[in-house]
N, C-alpha and C positions, 0 to 999 in steps of 0.2 A: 374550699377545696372540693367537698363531697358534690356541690352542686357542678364545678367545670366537670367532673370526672362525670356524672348522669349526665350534664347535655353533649358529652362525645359519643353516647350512644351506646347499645348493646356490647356486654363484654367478647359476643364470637365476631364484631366486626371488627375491633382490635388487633384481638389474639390472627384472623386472618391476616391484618396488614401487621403486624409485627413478625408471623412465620414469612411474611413475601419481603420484609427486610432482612430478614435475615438470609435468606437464598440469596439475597442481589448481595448482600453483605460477603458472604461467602465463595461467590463467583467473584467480586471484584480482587477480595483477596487471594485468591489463587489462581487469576488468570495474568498476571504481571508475572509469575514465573512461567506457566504457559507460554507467553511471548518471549522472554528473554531467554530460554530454553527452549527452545524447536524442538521437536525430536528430528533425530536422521534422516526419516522418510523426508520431511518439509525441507530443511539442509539441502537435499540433495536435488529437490525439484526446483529449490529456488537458485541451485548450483545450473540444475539445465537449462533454467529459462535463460538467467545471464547468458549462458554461451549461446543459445540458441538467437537473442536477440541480439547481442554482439556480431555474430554473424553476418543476420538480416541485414544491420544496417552497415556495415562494413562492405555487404554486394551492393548494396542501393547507393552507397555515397558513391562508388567505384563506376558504377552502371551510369547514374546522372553526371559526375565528371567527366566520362570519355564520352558522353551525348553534349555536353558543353563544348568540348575540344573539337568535336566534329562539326558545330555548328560556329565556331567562333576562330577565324583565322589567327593565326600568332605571328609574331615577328618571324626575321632568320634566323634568332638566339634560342626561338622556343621559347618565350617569356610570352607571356599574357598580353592581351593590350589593354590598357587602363581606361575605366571608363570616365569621362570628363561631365 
């Protein structure tokens, strides 16, 4: 045992990669409530992106549909014509 322990080497290069597991150690453990707890501020921007992007693509769907309609004659029902 005393020999693995001297060929891992110096005890401050250790003691450094043991405080750098423990930082990752400590960030992985408290960043799961980070995420599943947002604070309000992020809540509320990821509140305005949705409606912001619901928007967007709510005029765009709208916009290329009546550009379809204007380039693609319909019947006298107004029904579509099927493509074959």
């Amino acid at each position: 045992m005393k020999q693995r322990i001297e060929a891992m080497g110096p005890s401050y290069e250790w003691r450094s990669r043991f405080n750098e597991c423990e930082q990752r150690f400590t960030f992985l453990t408290r960043e799961p409530t980070t995420c599943c707890n947002p604070s309000p501020t992020t809540q509320q921007a990821i509140a305005e992106l949705d409606q912001a992007t619901k928007e967007k693509f709510e005029l765009a769907f709208h916009s290329i549909q009546e550009l379809l309609r204007s380039l693609t004659p319909s019947s006298a029902d107004g029904a579509w014509p099927k493509c074959v």
